[in-house]
Jmol script that loads the backbone (N, CA, C; Angstrom):
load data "model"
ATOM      1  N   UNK A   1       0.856  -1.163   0.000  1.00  0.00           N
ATOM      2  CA  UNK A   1       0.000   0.000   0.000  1.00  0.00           C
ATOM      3  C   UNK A   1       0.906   1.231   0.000  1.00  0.00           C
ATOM      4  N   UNK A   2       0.873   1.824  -1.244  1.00  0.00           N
ATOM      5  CA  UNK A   2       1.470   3.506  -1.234  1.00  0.00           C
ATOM      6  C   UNK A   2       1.250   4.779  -1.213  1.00  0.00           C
ATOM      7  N   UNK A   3      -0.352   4.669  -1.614  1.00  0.00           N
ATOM      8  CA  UNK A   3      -0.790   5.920  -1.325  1.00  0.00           C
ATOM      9  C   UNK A   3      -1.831   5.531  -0.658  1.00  0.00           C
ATOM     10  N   UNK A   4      -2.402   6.268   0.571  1.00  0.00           N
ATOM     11  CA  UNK A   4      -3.012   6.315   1.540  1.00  0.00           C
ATOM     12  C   UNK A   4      -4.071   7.220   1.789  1.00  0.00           C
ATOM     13  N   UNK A   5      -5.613   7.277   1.178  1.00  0.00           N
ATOM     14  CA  UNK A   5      -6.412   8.558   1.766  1.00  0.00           C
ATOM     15  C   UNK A   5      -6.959   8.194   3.295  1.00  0.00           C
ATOM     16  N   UNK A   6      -6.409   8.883   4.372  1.00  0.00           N
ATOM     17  CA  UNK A   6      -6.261   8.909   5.692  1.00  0.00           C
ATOM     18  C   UNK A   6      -7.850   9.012   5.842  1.00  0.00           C
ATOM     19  N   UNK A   7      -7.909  10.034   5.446  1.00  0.00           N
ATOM     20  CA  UNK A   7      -9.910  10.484   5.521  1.00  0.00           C
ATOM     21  C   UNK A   7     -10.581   9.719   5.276  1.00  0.00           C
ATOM     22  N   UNK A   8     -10.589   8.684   3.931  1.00  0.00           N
ATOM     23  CA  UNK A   8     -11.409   7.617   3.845  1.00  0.00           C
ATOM     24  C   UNK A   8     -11.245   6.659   4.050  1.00  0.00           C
ATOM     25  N   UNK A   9      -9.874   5.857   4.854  1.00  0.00           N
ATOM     26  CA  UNK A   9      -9.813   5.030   5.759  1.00  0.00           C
ATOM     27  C   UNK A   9     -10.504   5.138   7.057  1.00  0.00           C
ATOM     28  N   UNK A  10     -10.295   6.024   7.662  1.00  0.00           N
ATOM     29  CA  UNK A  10     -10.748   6.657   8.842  1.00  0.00           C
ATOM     30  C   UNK A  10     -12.239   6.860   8.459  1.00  0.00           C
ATOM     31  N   UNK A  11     -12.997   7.133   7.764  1.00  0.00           N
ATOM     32  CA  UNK A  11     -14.478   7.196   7.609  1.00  0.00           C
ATOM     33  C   UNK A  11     -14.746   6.007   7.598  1.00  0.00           C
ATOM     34  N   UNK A  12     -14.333   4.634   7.226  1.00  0.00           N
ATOM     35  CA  UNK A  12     -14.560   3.427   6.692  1.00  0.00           C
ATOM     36  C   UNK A  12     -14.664   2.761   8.120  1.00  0.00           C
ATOM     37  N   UNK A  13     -13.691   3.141   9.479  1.00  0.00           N
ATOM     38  CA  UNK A  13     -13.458   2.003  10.548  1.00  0.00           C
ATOM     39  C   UNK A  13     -15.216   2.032  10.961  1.00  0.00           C
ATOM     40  N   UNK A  14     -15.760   1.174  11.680  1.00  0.00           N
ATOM     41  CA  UNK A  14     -16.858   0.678  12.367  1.00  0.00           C
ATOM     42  C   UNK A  14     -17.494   1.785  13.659  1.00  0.00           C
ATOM     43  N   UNK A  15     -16.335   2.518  13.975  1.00  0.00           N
ATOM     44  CA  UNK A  15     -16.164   3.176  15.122  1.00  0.00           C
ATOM     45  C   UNK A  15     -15.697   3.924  15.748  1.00  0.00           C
ATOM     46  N   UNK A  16     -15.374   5.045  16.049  1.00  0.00           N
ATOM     47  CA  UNK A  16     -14.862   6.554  16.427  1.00  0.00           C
ATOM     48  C   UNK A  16     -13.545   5.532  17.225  1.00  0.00           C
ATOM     49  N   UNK A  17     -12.849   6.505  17.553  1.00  0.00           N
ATOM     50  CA  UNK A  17     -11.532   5.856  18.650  1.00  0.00           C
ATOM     51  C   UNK A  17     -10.804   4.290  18.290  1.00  0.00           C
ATOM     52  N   UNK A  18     -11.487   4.096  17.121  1.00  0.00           N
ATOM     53  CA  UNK A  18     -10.967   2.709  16.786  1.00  0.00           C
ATOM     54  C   UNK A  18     -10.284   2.809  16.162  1.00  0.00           C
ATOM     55  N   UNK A  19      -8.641   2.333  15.607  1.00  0.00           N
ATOM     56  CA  UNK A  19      -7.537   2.704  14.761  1.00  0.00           C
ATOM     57  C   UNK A  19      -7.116   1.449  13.703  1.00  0.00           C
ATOM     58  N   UNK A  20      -7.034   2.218  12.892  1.00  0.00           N
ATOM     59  CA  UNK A  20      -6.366   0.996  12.111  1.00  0.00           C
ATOM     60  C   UNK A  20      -4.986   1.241  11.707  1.00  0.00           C
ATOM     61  N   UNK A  21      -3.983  -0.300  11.621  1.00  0.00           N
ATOM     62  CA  UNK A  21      -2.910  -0.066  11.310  1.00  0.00           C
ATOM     63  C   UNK A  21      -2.441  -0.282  10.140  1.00  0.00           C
ATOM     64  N   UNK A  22      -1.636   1.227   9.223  1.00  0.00           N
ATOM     65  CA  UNK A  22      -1.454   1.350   8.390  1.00  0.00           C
ATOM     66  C   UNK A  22      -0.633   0.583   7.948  1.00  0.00           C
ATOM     67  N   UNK A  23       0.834   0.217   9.039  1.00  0.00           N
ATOM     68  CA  UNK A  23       2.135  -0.150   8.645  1.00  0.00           C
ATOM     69  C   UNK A  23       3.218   0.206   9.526  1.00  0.00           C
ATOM     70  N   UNK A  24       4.145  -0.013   8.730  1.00  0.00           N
ATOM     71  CA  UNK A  24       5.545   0.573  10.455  1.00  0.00           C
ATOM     72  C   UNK A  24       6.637   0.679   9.262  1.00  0.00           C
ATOM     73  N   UNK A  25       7.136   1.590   9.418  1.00  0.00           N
ATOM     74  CA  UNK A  25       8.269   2.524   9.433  1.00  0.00           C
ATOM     75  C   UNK A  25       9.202   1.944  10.774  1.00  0.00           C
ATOM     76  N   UNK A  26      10.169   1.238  10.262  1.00  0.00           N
ATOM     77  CA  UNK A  26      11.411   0.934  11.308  1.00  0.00           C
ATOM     78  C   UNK A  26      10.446   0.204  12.332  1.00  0.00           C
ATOM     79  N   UNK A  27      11.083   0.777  13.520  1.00  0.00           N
ATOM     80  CA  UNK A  27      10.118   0.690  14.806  1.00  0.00           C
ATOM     81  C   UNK A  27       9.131   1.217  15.506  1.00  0.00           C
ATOM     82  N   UNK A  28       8.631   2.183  14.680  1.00  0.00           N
ATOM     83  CA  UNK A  28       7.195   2.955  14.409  1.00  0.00           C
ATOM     84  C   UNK A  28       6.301   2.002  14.056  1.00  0.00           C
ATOM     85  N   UNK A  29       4.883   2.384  14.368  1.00  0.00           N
ATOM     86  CA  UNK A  29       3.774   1.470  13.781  1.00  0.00           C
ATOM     87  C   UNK A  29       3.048   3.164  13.514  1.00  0.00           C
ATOM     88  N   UNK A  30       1.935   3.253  12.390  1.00  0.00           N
ATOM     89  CA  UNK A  30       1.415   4.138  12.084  1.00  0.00           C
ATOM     90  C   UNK A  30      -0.137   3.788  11.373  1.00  0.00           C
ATOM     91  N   UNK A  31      -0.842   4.908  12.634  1.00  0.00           N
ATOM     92  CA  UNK A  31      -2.310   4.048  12.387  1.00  0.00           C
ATOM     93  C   UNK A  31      -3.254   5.582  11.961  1.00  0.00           C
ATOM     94  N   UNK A  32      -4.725   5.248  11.565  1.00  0.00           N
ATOM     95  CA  UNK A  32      -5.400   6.292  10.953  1.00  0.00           C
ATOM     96  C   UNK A  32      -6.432   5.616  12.408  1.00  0.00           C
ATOM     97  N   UNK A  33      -6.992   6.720  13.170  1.00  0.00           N
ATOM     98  CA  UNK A  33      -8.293   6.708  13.553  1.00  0.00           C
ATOM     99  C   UNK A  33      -9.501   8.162  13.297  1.00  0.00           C
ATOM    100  N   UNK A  34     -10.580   8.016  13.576  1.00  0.00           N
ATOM    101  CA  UNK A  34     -11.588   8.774  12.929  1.00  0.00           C
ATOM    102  C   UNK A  34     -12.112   8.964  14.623  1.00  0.00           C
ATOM    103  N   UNK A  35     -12.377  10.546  15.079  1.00  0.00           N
ATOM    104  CA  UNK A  35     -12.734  11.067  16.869  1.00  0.00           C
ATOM    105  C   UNK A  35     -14.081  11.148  16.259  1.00  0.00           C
ATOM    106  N   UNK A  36     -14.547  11.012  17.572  1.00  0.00           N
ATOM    107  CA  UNK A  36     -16.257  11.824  17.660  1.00  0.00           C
ATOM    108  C   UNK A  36     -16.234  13.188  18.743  1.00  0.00           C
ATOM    109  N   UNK A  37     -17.032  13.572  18.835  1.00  0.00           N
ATOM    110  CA  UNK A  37     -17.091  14.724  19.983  1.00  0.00           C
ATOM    111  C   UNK A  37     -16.671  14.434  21.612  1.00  0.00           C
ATOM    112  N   UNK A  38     -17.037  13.214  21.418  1.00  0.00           N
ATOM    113  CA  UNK A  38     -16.862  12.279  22.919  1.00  0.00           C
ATOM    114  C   UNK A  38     -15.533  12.315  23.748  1.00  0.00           C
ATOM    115  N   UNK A  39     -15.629  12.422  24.752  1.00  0.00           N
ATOM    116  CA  UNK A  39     -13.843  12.778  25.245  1.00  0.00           C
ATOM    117  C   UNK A  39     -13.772  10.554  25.958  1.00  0.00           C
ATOM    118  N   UNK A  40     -12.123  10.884  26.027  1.00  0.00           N
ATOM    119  CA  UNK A  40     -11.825   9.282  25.998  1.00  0.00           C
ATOM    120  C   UNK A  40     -10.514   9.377  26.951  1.00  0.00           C
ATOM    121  N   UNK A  41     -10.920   8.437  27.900  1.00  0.00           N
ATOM    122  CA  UNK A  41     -10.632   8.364  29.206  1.00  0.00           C
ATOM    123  C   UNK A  41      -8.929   8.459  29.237  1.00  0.00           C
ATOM    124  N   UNK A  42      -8.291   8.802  30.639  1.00  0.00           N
ATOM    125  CA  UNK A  42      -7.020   8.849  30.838  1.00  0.00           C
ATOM    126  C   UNK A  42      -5.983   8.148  30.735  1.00  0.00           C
ATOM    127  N   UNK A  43      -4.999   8.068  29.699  1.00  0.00           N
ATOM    128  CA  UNK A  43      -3.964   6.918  29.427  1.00  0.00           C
ATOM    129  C   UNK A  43      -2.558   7.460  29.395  1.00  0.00           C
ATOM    130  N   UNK A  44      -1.840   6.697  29.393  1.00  0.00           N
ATOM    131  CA  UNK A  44      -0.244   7.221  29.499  1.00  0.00           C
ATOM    132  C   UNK A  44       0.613   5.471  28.751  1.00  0.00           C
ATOM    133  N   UNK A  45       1.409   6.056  27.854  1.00  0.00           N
ATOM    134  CA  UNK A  45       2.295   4.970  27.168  1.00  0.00           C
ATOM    135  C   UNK A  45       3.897   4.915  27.642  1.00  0.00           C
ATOM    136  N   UNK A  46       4.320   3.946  27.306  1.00  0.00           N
ATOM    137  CA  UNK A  46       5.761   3.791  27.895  1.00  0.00           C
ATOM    138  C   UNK A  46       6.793   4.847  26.736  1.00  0.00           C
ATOM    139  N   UNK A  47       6.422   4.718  26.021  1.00  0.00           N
ATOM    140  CA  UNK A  47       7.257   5.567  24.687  1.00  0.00           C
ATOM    141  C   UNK A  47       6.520   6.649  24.249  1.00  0.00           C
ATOM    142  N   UNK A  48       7.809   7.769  23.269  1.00  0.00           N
ATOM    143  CA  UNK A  48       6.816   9.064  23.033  1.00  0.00           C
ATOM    144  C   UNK A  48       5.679   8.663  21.928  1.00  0.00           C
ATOM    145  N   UNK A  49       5.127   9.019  21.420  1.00  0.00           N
ATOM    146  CA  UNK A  49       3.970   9.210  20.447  1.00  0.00           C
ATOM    147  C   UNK A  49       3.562  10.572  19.608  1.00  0.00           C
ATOM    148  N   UNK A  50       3.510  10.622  18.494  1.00  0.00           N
ATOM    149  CA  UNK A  50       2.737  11.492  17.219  1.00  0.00           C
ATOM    150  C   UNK A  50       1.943  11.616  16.665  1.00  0.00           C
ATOM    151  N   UNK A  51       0.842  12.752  17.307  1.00  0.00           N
ATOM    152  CA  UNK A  51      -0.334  12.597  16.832  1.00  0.00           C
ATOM    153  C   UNK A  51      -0.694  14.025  15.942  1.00  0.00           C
ATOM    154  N   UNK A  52      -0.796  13.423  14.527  1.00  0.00           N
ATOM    155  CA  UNK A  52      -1.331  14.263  13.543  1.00  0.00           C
ATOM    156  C   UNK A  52      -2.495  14.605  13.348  1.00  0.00           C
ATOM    157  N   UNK A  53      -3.219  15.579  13.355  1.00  0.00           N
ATOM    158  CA  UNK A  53      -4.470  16.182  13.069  1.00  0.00           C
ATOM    159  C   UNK A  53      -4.299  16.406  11.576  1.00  0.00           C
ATOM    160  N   UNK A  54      -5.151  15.325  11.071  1.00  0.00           N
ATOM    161  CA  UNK A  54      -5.624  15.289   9.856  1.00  0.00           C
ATOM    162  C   UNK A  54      -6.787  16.861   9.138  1.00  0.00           C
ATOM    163  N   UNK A  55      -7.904  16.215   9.746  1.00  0.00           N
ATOM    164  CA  UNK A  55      -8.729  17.013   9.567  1.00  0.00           C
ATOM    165  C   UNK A  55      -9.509  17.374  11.163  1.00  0.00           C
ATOM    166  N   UNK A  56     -10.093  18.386  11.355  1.00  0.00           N
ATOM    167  CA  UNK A  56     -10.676  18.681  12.388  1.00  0.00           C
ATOM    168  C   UNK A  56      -9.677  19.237  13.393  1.00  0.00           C
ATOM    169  N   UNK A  57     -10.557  18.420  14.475  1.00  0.00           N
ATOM    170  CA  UNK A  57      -9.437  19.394  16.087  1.00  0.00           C
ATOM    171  C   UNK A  57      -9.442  18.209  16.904  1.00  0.00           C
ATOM    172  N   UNK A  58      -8.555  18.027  17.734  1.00  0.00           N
ATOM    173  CA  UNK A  58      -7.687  17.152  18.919  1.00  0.00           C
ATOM    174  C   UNK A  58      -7.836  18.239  19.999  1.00  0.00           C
ATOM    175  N   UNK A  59      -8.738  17.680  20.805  1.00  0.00           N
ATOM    176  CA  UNK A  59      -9.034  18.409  22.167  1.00  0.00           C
ATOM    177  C   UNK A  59      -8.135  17.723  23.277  1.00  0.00           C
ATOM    178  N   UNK A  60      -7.393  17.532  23.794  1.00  0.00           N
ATOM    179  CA  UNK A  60      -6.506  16.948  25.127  1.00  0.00           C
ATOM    180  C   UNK A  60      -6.429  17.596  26.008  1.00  0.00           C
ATOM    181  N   UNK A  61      -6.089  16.816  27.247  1.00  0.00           N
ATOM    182  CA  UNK A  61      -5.375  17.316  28.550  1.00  0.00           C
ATOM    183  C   UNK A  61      -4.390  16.358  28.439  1.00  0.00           C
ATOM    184  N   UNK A  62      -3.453  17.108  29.000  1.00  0.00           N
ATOM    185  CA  UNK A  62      -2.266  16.725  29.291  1.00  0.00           C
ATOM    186  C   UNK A  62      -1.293  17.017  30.135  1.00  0.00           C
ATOM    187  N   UNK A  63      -1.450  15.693  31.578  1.00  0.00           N
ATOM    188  CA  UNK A  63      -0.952  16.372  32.525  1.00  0.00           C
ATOM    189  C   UNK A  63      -1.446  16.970  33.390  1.00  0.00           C
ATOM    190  N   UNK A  64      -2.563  17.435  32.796  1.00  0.00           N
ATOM    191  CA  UNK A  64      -3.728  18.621  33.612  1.00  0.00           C
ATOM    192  C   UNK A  64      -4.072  20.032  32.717  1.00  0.00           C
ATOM    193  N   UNK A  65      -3.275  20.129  31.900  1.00  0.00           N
ATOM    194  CA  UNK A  65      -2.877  21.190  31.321  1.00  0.00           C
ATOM    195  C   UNK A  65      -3.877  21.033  29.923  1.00  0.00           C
ATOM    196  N   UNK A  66      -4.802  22.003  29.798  1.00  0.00           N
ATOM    197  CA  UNK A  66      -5.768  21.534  28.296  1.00  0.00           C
ATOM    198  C   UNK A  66      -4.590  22.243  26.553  1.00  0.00           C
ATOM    199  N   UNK A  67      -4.639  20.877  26.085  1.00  0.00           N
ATOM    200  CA  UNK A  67      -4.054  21.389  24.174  1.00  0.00           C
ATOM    201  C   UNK A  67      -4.880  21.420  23.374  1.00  0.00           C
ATOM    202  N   UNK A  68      -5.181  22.393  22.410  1.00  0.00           N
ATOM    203  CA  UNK A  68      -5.682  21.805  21.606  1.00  0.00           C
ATOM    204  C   UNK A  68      -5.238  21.770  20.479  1.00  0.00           C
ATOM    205  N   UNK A  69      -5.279  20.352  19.347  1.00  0.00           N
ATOM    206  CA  UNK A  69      -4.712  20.510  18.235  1.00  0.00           C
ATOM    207  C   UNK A  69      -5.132  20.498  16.348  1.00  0.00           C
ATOM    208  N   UNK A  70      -5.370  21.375  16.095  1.00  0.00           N
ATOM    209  CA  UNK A  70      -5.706  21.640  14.900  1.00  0.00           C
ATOM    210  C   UNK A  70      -5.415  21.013  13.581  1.00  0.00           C
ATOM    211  N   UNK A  71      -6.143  21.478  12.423  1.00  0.00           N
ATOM    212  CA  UNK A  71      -5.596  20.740  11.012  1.00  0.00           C
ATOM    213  C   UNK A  71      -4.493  21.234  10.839  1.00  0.00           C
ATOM    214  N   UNK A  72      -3.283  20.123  10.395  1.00  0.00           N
ATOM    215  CA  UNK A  72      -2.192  20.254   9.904  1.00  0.00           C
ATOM    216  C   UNK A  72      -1.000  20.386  10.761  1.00  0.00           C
ATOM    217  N   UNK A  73      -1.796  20.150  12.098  1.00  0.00           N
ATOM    218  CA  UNK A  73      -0.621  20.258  13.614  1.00  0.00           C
ATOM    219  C   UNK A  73      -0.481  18.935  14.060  1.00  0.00           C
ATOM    220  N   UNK A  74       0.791  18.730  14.618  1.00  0.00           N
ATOM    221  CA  UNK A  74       1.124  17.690  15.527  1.00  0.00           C
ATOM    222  C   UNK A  74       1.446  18.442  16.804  1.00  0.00           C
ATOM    223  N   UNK A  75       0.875  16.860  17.352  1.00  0.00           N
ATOM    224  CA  UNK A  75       1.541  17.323  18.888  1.00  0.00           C
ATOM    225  C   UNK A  75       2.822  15.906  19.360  1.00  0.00           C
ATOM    226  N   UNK A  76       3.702  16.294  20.102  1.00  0.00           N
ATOM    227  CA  UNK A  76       4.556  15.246  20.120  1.00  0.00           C
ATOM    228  C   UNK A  76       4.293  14.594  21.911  1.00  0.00           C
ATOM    229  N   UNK A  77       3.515  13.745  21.893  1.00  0.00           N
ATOM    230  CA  UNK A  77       3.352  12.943  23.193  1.00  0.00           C
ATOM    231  C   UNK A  77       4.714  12.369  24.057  1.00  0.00           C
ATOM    232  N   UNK A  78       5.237  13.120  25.184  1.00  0.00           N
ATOM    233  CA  UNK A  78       6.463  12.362  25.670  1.00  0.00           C
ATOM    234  C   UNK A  78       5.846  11.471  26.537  1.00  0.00           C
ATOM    235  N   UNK A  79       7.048  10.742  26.501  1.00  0.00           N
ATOM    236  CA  UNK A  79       6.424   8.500  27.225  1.00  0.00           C
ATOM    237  C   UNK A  79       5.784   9.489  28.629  1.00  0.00           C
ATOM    238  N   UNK A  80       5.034   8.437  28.951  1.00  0.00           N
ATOM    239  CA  UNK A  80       4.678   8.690  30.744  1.00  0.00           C
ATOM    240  C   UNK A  80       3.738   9.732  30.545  1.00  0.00           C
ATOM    241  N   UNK A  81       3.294  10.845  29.891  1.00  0.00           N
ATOM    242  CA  UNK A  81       2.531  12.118  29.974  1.00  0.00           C
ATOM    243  C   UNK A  81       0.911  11.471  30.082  1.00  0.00           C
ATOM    244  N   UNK A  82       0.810  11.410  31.460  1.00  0.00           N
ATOM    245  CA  UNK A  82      -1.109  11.422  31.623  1.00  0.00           C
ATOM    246  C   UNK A  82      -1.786  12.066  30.253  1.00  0.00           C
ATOM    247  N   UNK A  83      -2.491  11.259  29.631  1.00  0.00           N
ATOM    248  CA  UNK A  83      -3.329  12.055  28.394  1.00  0.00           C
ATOM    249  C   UNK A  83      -4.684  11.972  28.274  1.00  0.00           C
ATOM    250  N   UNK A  84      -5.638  12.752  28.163  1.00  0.00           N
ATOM    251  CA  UNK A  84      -6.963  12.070  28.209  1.00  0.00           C
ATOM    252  C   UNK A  84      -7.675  13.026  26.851  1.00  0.00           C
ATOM    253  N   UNK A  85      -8.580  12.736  25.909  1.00  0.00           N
ATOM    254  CA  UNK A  85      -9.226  13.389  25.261  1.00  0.00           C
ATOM    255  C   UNK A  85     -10.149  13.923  26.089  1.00  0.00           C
ATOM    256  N   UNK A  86     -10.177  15.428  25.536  1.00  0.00           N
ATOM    257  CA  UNK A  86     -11.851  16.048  26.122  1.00  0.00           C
ATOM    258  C   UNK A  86     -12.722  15.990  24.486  1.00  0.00           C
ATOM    259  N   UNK A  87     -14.129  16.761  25.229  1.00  0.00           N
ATOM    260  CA  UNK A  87     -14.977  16.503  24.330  1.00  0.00           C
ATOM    261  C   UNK A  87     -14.908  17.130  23.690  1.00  0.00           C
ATOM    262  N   UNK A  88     -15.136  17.270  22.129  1.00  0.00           N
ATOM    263  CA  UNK A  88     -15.148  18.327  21.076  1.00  0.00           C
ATOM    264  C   UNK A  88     -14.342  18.060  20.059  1.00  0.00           C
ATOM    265  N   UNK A  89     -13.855  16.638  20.614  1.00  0.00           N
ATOM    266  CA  UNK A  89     -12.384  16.608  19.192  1.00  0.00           C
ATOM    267  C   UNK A  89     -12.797  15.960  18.130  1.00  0.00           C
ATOM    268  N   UNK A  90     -13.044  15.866  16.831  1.00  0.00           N
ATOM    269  CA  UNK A  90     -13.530  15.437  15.768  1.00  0.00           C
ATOM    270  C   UNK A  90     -12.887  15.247  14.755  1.00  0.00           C
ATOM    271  N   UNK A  91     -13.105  14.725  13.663  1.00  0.00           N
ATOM    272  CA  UNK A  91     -11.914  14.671  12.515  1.00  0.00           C
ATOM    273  C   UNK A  91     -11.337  13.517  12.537  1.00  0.00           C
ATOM    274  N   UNK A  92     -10.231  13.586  11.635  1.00  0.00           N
ATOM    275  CA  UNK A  92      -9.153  12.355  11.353  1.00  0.00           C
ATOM    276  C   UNK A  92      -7.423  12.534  12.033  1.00  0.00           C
ATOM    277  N   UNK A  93      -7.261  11.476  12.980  1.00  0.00           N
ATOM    278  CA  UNK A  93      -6.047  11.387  13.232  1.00  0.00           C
ATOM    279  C   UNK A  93      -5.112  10.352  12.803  1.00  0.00           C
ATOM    280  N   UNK A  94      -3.731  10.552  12.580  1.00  0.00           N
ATOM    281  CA  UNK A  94      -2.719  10.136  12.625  1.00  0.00           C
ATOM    282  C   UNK A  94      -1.920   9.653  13.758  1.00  0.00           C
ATOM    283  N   UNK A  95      -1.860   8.369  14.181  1.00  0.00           N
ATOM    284  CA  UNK A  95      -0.695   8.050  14.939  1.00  0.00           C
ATOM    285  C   UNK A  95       0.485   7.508  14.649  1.00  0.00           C
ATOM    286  N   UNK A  96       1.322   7.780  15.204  1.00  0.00           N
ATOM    287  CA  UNK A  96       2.904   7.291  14.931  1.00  0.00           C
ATOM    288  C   UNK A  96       3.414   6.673  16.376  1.00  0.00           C
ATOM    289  N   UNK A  97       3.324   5.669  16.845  1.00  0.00           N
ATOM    290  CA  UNK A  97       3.839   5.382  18.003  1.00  0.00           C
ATOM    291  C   UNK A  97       4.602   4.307  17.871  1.00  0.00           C
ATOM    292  N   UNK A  98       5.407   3.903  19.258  1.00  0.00           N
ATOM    293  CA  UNK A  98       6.270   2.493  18.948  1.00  0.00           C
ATOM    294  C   UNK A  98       5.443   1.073  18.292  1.00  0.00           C
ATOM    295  N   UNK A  99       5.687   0.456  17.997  1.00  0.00           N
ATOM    296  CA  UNK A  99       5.583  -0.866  17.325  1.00  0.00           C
ATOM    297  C   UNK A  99       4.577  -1.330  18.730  1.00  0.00           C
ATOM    298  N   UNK A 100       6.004  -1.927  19.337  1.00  0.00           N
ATOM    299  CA  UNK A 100       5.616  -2.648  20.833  1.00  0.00           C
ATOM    300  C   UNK A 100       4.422  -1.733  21.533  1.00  0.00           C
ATOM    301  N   UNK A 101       4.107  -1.085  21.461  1.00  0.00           N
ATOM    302  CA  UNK A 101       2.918  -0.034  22.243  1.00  0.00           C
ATOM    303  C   UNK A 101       1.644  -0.956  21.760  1.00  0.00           C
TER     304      UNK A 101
END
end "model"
wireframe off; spacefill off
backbone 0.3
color backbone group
């Protein structure tokens, strides 16, 4: 697979917050998921993580601290950072995280 429309993968999954995996780059794995408005509970990973805002907005806390992230922005997740979605985030994301994650 070489060219990739993120948007209509991500329209296609069954289910908001559900990701699919595109592939891996080295020791990267890189997945497309599709948000709803719905915020999604508090998690933290052992490694950093890259999350691309496709289309729409990425509402987070992080830490405690509210981000929000827009079309055409990344935010770069360092390992260990408490993360939780709030509500309002919609659109298509990009992840880039470790393999092993």
């Amino acid at each position: 697979m070489s060219v990739v429309n993120l948007a209509e993968v991500a329209a296609g999954l069954p289910q908001a917050w559900s990701s699919r995996r595109l592939g891996q780059v080295g020791a990267a794995c890189v997945k497309v998921l599709r948000m709803d408005e719905l915020p999604v509970e508090e998690e933290s990973h052992g490694a950093d993580e890259a999350l691309l805002v496709i289309d729409g907005r990425l509402e987070l806390e992080v830490n405690g601290v509210p981000v929000a992230v827009r079309a055409g922005e990344l935010y770069l997740m360092p390992a260990g950072a408490v993360h939780a979605v709030r509500p309002g985030s919609h659109g298509t994301l990009m992840i880039v995280e470790s393999a092993e994650d």
